[in-house]
N, C-alpha and C positions, 0 to 999 in steps of 0.2 A: 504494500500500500504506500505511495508518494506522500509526501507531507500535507501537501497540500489539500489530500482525501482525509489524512488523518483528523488533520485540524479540523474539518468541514465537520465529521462525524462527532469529535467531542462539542463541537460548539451545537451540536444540533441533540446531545444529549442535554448538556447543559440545561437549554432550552426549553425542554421537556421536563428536566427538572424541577425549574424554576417554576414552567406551567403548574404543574402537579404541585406545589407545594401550594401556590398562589390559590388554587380551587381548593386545595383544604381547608384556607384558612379560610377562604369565601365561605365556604359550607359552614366550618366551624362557628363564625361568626355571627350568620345566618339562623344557628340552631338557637340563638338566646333572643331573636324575636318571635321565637313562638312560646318562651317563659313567660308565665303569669304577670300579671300588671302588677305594678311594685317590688317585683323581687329585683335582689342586686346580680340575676343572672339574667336578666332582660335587657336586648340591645336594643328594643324595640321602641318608639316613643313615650310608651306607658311605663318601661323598666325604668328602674334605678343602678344600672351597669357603671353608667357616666360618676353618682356619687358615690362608688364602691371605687371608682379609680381615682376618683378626686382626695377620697380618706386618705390612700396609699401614698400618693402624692405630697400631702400633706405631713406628711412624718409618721402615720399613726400607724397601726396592723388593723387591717382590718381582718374579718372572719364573719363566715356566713355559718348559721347555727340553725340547725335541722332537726333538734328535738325539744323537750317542754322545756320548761326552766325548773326543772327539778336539779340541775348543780348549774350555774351560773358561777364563770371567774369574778373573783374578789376588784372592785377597784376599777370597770371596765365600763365602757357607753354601751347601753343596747338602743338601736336605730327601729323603730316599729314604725314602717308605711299602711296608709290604706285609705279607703275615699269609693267612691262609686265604681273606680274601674274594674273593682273586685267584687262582687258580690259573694261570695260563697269562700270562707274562708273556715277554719279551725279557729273556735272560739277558747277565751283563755279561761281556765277554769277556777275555780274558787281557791284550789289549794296554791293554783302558782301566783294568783296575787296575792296571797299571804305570804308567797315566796318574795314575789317583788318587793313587795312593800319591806321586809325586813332586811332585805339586800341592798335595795334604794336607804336606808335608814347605816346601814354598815359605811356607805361611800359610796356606792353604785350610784349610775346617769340613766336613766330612762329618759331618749328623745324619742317625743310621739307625736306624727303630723298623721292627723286626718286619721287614723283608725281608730275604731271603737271596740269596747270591749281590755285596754288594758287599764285603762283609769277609774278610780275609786274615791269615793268620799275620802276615805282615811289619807290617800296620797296627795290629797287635799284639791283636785282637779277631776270633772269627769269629763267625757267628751260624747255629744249625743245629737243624732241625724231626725228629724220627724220621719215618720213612716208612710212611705211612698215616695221618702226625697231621688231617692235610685232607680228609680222605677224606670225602664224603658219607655219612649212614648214613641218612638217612629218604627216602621218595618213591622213585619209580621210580631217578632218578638213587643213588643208594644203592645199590639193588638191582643195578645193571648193576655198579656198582665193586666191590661184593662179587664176583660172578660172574666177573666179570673176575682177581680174585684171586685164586678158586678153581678158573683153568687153563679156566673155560666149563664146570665139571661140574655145578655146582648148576644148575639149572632155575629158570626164570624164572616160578616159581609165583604165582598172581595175588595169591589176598586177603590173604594174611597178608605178602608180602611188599613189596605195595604196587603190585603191579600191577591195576588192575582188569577184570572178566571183561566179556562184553557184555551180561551180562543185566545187570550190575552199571550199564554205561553205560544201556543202555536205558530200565531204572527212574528215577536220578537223575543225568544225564551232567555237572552240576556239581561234586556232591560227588565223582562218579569220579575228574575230572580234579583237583580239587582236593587226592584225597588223594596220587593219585598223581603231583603234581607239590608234593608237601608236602616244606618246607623244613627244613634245620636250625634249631634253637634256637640263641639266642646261648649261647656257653660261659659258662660259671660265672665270675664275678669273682673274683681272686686279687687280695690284698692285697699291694704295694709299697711297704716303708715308705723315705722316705728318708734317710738318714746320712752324706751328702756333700755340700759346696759345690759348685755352688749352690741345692741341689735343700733342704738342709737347712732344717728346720722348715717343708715343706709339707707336711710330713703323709701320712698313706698318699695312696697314687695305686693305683683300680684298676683292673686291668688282666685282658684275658680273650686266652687261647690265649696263655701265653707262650712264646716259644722259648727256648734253650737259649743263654745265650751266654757261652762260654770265654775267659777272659784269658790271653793270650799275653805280651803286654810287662807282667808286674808291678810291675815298678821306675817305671814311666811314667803306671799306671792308677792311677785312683781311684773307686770304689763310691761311684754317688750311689742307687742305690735296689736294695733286697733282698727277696725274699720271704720269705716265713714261714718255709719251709722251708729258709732262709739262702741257697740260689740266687740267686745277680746277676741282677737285673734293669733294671739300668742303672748302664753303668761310662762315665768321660771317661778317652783315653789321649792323652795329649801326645807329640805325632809330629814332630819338627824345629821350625818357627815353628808349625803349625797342628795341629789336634786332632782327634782320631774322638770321636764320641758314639755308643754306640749304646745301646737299648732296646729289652728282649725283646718288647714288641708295641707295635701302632699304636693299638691301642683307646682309648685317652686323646687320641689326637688325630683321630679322626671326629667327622662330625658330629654322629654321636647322642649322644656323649660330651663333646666337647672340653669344655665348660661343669661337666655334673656329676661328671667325673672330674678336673675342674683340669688337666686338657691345656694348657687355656691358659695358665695361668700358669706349669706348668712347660714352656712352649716359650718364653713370655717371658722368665723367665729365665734359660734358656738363652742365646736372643739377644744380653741384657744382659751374659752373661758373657763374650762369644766378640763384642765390637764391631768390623767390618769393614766396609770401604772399600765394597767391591763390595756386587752385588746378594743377597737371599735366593731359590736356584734350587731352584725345587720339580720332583723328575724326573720326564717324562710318558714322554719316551721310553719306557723301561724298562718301562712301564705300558701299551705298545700305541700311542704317539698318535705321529706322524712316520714321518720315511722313513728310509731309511740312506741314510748320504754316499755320492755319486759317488766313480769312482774316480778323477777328476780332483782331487775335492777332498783323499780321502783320498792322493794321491802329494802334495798342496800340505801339508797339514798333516806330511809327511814332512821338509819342507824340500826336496820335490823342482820348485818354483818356477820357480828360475832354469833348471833342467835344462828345463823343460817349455817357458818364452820362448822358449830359444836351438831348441827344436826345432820351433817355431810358426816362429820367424826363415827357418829354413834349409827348413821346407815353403815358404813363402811366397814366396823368393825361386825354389825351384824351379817351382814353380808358374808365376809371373811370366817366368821364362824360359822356360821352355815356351812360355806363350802372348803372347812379343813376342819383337821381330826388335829385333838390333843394328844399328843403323844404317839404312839407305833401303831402300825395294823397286831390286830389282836389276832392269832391263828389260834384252832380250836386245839385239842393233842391230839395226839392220835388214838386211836383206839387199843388195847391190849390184843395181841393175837389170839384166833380163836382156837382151841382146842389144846393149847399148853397141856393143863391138866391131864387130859383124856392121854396124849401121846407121852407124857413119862408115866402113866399107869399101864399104857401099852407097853412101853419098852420095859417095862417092873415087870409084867408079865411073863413076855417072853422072856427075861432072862432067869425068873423063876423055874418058868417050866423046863429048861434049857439043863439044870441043875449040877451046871458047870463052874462053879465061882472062882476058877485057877483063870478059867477062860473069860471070863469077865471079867476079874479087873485087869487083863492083857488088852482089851478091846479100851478099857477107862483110861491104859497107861497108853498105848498109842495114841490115842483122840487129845491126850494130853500135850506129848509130846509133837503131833499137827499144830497145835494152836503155839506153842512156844516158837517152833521154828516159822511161823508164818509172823508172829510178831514180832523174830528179829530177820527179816526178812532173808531166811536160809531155805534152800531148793530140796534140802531134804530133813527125812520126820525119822532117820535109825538113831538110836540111842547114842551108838560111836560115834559118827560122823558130825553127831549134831554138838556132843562133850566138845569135842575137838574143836570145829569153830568156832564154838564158843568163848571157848581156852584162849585161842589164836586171839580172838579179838579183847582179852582181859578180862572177858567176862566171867572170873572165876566164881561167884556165886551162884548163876545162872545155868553153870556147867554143872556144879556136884548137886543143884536140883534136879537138871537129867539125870544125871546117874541114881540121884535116891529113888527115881520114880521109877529106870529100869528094872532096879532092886527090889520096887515092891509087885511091881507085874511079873518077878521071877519066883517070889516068895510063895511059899503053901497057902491057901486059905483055907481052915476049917468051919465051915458054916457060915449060914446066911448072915451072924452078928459080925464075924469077923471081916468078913466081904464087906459091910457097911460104915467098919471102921478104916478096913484098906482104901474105899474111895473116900472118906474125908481127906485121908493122908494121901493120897493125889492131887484132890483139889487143891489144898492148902499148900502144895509145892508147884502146880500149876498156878497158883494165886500168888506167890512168890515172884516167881520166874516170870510173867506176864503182868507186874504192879500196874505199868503205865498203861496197860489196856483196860484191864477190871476194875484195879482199884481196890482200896482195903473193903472187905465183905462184913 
């Protein structure tokens, strides 16, 4: 390949490189405007992406936090959005504002624009929309929440209400669907002017769909911005070491806005006013994104901890008992052989009737002298041969036991008393001769 091909080839991977990454990040980038309005994973007009870059920016850590506030870091901003563009949200439950409220009291920042549901008398601010304030009114959706209002009695009439008919579809099916999935208008901007540290001398801030929000700790708050119509639109209340912020909407701090409605700067200096250890937590939870804690976790974050080890302990050992044995496998014995008895009354017998007693204890002294030479592992049972090795090997006791025994299988016996006393004296010199096998009897 010439140079000139080579070059051609890398430049034209290059190329493709460079494409392929650029479409990733398009897509990647792409994938956070279809995130929920307010979250700080939202590229989209309604996301808050733009003030999760601006925190980072600003010196601070941010972190997006995905489950309840059952452990919250010590010393940290939690950022809670929300307003009409969300309707359907995870509401905050009674235990975790008794969480807030005692974490807000430790040195925690609770900033809250426009969502409801995390303020409480006791945090000395609530925040509260009238009912129907979010209501759709244009496009089909509109139409059904109307209807829905009206108990299901109005009728769901096409053209003028925004549903369209089929001849309606048939003629133009884009514009049909398009009226009828035709959205709200952004609300009207309401001016906020500000008149409190630290918000003072930025100037109106504006703001659309404000809510309603009531000071309860007066002694504590302070109006940093107001509407026209003299309504609070943003109060700071100082709660033990740490503080609630809240404001009547989020509109200043979206994306479409942060920039021309100075969102930014009045969440900067916010920030700057309220400097903390910990991180800046923007809440997703609350916005859809995570799971809810196990009930492991939630009895652990109870302090029910130590309770749960010692009850892991005490399965565990059960468990382990169950399946091991103390001490050895137990084997049963064995049984006694059957007919012992029977076969030395047998052989009593026959040596009775036999009525040879020279010749029985010759049959006792050789059986004797088998069992000695097999237990000093000698190849033969004669009386000589077996002295002699024995001799050979120093076994001089061993050896004049053979020979007492040859002595008594040579001897006279006179009757069956004496026969019974010639085999003891066998025994007891094969019981000698063979200690380490028998053993003392």
């Amino acid at each position: 390949m010439s140079t000139a091909a080579r070059r051609t080839a890398i430049a034209l991977l290059v190329l493709v490189g460079l494409g392929g990454a650029a479409l990733i990040a398009q897509r990647v980038a792409a994938r956070g405007r279809f995130a929920v309005a307010y979250s700080s994973y939202g590229a989209g007009p309604s996301g808050a992406r733009a003030l999760f870059l601006l925190t980072e920016s600003l010196g601070r850590r941010p972190m997006r936090w995905a489950e309840d506030f059952g452990r919250l870091p010590e010393q940290s901003v939690i950022v809670a959005l929300g307003g009409c563009d969300l309707l359907s949200s995870r509401a905050v439950s009674r235990d975790e504002k008794k969480r807030l409220l005692a974490w807000v009291e430790r040195g925690g920042v609770l900033f809250v624009a426009g969502a409801q549901g995390y303020l409480s008398p006791e945090l000395g601010v609530t925040l509260e929309r009238a009912d129907g304030a979010c209501d759709p009114q244009a496009g089909l959706l509109g139409r059904i929440v109307r209807a829905s209002q009206d108990g299901g009695a109005a009728p769901l009439e096409p053209v003028d209400a925004g549903v369209p008919t089929p001849a309606q579809i048939a003629m133009d099916p884009a514009a049909a669907i398009a009226e009828a999935t035709e959205l709200d208008p952004l609300p009207p901007v309401q001016w906020a002017g500000s008149v409190g540290a630290p918000l003072e001398g930025l100037g109106a801030v504006p703001v659309r769909d404000p809510a309603l929000l009531e000071v309860h700790d007066t002694a504590h708050a302070v109006v940093v911005l107001r509407l026209a119509d003299e309504r609070v639109a943003g109060v700071i209340v100082r709660k033990g070491r740490g503080a609630v912020i809240a404001l009547a909407s989020a509109s200043p701090l979206q994306n479409r806005e942060l920039r021309l409605a100075d969102g930014g700067a009045l969440f900067a200096r916010v920030l700057r006013a309220f400097p903390r250890s910990g991180p800046v937590i923007f809440d997703e939870y609350h916005l859809g994104v995570g799971e809810r804690r196990s009930i492991v976790r939630y009895l652990g974050d109870l302090g029910g901890g130590p309770l749960l080890l010692q009850v892991l302990i005490v399965v565990l050992f059960a468990l382990w008992r169950l399946g091991a044995r103390f001490g050895g496998t137990r084997r049963p014995a064995p049984p006694p052989p059957a007919g012992t008895a029977s076969y030395v009354a047998g052989i009593a017998a026959l040596y009775a009737k036999a009525a040879d007693p020279v010749a029985t204890a010759g049959i006792l002294a050789k059986r004797a002298l088998v069992r000695i030479a097999a237990h000093h592992h000698l190849p033969h049972a004669d009386a000589a041969l077996l002295t002699k090795a024995l001799d050979d090997r120093g076994r001089k006791e061993d050896a004049a036991l053979v020979q007492r025994i040859a002595m008594l299988a040579a001897a006279p016996v006179n009757g069956g008393a004496e026969l019974v006393s010639r085999a003891r004296e066998i025994d007891a010199a094969l019981a000698a001769a063979t200690k380490d096998e028998l053993g003392p009897k």
